[in-house]
N, C-alpha and C positions, 0 to 999 in steps of 0.2 A: 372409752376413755383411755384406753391403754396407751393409742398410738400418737394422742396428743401430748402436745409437750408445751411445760408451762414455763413461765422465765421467774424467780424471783426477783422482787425489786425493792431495794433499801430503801427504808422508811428515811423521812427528814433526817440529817446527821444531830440536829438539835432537839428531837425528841425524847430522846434521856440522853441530857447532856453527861459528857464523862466526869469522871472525879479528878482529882488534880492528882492523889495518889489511890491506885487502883486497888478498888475491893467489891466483893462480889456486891453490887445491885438490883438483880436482877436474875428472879428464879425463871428459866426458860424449861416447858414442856411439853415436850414433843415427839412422834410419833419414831419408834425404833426403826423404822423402815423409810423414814422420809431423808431426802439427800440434801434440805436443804443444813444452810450451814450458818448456826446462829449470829456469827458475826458478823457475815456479809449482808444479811436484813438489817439487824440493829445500826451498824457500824457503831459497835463498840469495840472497846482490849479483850480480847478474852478473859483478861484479870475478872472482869466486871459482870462477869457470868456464870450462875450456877446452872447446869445442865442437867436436865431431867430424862429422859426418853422409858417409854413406856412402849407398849401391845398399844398400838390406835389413839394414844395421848389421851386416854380413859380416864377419869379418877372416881374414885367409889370408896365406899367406909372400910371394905375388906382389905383392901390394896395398903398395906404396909408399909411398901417399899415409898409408895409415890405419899402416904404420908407423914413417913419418916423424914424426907426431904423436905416437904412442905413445913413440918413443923421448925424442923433446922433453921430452913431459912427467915420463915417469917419470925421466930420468937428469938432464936439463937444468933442468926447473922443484921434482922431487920432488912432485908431486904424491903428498896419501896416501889416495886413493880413484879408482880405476876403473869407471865404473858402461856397460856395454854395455844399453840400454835397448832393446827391440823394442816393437812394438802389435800387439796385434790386426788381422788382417783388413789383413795387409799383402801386398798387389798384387806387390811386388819378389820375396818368399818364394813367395810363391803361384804365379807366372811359373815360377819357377826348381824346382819340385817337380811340375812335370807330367810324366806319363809320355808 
């Protein structure tokens, strides 16, 4: 998998329609080492996005960090979409699944 290469490709532009004035909608989390780049999927503002990036886009009860954001968004900001994004051919996963 190393030596393939993958294209991202933006979802409907009407899938989370944007706001008229921009504020974050939208918890995005995803992988510390993945290149993609949240706006050009979404095509949203970046206004419109909180960013998360993690080890392998994991979450678990230990992880503080990734539920200190979670908690932000969902209760503190209401964000009304969560999107946990992974990629292909991710090294973090792959590491962590060896026997």
């Amino acid at each position: 998998l190393a030596n393939v290469r993958y294209t991202a490709v933006p979802v409907p532009p009407d899938l989370i329609p944007s706001l008229s004035k921009p504020q974050e909608q939208i918890l995005w989390v995803g992988c510390s080492d993945s290149q993609i780049t949240e706006t050009d999927v979404l095509n949203v503002p970046r206004q419109e996005i909180f960013v998360h990036r993690n080890l392998g886009n994991k979450l678990s009860n230990g992880d503080t960090s990734s539920l200190s954001a979670i908690e932000l968004c969902v209760q503190e900001m209401k964000v009304g979409h969560v999107i946990i994004c992974g990629h292909y051919g991710c090294g973090l996963i792959n590491d962590t699944n060896v026997d």
